[in-house]
N, C-alpha and C positions, 0 to 999 in steps of 0.2 A: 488440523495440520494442513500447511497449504504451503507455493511456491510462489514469492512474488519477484520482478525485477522491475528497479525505476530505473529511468534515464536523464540526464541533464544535460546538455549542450547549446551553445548559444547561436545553432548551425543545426539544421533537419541531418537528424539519424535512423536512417531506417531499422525497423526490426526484425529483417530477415535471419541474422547472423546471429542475435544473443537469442531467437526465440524456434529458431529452425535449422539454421546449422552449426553452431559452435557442437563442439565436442561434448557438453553439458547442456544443449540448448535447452528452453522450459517446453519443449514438445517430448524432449527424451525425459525431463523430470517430470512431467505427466504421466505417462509410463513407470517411470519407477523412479526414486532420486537416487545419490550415493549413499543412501541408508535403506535403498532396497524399499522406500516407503511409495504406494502408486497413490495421483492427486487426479483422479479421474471423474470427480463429481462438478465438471464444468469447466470452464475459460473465459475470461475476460480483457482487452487491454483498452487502453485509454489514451488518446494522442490530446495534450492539451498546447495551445499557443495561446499569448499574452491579448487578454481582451478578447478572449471567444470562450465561448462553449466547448465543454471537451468532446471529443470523437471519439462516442463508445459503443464498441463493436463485443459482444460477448453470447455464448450459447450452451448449455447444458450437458452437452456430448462430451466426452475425455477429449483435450485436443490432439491426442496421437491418435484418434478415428476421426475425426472430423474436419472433410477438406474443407472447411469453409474457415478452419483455423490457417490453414497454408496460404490459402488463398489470399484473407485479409493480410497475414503478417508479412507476405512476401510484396506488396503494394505500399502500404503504409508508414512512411515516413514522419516524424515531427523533430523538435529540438528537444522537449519534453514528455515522458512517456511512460506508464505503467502498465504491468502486465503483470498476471495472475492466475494459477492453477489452481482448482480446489480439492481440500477435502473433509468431506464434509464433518464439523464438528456440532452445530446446532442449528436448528433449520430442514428441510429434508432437500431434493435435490430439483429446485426451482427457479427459476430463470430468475424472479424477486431477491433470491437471495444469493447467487451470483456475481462476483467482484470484478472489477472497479462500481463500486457505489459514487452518485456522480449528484453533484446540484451547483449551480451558477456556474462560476468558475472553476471549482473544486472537486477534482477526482480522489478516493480514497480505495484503500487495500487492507487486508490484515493476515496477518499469517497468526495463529493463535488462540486460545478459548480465555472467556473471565472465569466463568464458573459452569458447571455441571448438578442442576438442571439449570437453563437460564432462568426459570420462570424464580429462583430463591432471590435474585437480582436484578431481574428484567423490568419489573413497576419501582423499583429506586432509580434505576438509570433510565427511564423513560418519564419520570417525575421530575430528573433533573433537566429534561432537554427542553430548551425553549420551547413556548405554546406556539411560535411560528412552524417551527420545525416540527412539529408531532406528527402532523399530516401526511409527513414526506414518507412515514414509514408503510414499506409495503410487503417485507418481509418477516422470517421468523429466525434473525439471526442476531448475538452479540455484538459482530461485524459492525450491523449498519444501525446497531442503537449507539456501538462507539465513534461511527461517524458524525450523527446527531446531536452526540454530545460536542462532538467538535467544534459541529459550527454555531453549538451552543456560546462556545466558550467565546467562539471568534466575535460573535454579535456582541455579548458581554463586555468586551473591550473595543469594538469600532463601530457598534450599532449597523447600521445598514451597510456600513464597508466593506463587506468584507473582503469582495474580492480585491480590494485598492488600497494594502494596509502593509507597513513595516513588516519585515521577515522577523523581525523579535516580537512583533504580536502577533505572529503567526505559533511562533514555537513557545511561547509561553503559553497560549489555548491548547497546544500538543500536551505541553508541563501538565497544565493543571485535570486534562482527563487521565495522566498517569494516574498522579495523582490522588483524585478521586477513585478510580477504579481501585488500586489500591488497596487503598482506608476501608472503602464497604464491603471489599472482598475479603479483608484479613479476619474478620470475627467468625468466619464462616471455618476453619482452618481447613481450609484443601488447601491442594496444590496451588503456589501463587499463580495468578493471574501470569496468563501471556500473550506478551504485549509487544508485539511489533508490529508496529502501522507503516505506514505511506501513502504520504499527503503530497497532494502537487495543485494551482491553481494557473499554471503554467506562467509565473515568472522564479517559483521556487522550489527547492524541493525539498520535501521533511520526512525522517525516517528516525523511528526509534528501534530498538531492542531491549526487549524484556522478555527473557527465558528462553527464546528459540535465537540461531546462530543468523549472524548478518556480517555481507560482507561489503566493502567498498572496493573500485578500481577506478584509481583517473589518468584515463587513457588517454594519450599525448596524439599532436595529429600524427595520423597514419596514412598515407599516402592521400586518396582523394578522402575520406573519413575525417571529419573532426574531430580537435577535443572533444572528448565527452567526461562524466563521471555516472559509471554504472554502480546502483546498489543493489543487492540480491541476496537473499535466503541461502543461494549458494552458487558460489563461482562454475560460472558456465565456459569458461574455459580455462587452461592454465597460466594466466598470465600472471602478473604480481599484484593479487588480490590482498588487503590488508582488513583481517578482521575487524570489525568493531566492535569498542568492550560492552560485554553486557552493561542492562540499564543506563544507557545515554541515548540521548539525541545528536543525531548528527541529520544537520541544515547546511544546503548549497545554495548559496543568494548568484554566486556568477560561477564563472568557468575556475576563475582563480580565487574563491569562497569560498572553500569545505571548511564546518567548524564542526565538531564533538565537543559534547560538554554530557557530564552525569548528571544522572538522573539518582538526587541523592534523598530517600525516603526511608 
């Protein structure tokens, strides 16, 4: 169980407001959410811009103790941006396995478990991940075997492109580790797999839901503030946040680009 918020703007947004003072910010949902649930095994956020390396700043401490959470978020500006609380569902509590997960371009997030223990699924989905990609793994989490698979999927379709590729084969690499996880998880019968990601390589942004709550808000300019479109686990303030429907994906290629579509398995 975790707390994630993305950002999109085609204009630097800082993260003082959705991550440290909104009414909901994800410093008060590390503490506790409105389900009474605390995400205090770490923080991560990620500032990504087009054609760089993302900015990833993260540490192990709860960020409602950790000034060095204040610190960074109340400086740190981009157009595009992830941010992440944790708690901890596989893995123990290690800076390796700490979110945003991050390589070339591409920052990722997960709010959600595949399965319990990972190890009944962890050498099929590490079997499926590219032999470029295996090396990358430095943790003991679901998380970043499902990032893996990600950028599995992405080489599979633009070989070494990836960071320089169509927003529909970006979201169709999302599609198919649904997907997969899915399929290899349903013979097992637990609880379905849950699957909400967030993927950003800083010209787009991709978020699903599968099983845990997600929300959208595309917030109009606001005085010196631009448009933006915030997604999140959960609305950090009360403004006209619009749910998205379980199992879909919803991708924002521009400011005026929000699409959902189902995720139909």
């Amino acid at each position: 169980m975790c707390r994630m918020i993305g950002c999109f703007s085609e204009h630097v947004v800082g993260l003082k407001y959705p991550l440290l003072d909104a009414p909901y910010a994800l410093i008060r949902q590390s503490r506790e959410d409105r389900a009474g649930r605390s995400h205090r095994d770490g923080w991560g956020v990620a500032c990504l811009n087009d054609n760089s390396l993302p900015q990833v700043e993260k540490n192990i401490k709860p960020a409602f103790e950790d000034a060095l959470f204040g610190e960074m978020v109340a400086r740190l500006q981009s157009p595009i941006w992830l941010a992440h609380v944790r708690a901890a569902s596989s893995g123990g509590v290690r800076l390796e396995n700490t979110h945003p997960f991050y390589y070339s371009s591409w920052a990722w997030t997960h709010n959600g478990t595949i399965i319990r223990p990972l190890e009944l699924l962890g050498e099929m989905m590490l079997g499926n991940v590219d032999p470029r990609f295996r090396s990358l793994r430095r943790g003991a989490t679901d998380s970043e075997l499902c990032f893996l698979l990600f950028l599995s999927e992405l080489a599979r379709r633009a070989g070494s492109e990836i960071d320089n590729l169509p927003v529909e084969t970006a979201a169709a690499a999302m599609n198919a580790v649904i997907h997969f996880l899915h399929t290899i998880a349903a013979p097992f019968k637990q609880k379905d797999p849950t699957m909400n990601f967030m993927a950003s390589n800083g010209k787009m942004l991709i978020a699903t839901r599968w099983g845990k709550t997600l929300w959208t808000l595309e917030r109009p300019q606001r005085g010196f503030d631009p448009p933006a479109v915030f997604v999140a686990s959960e609305p950090f303030d009360d403004e006209a946040w619009q749910e998205v429907p379980d199992r879909s994906c919803l991708v924002v290629a521009a400011i005026d680009r929000l699409s959902i579509s189902a995720l139909n398995y």
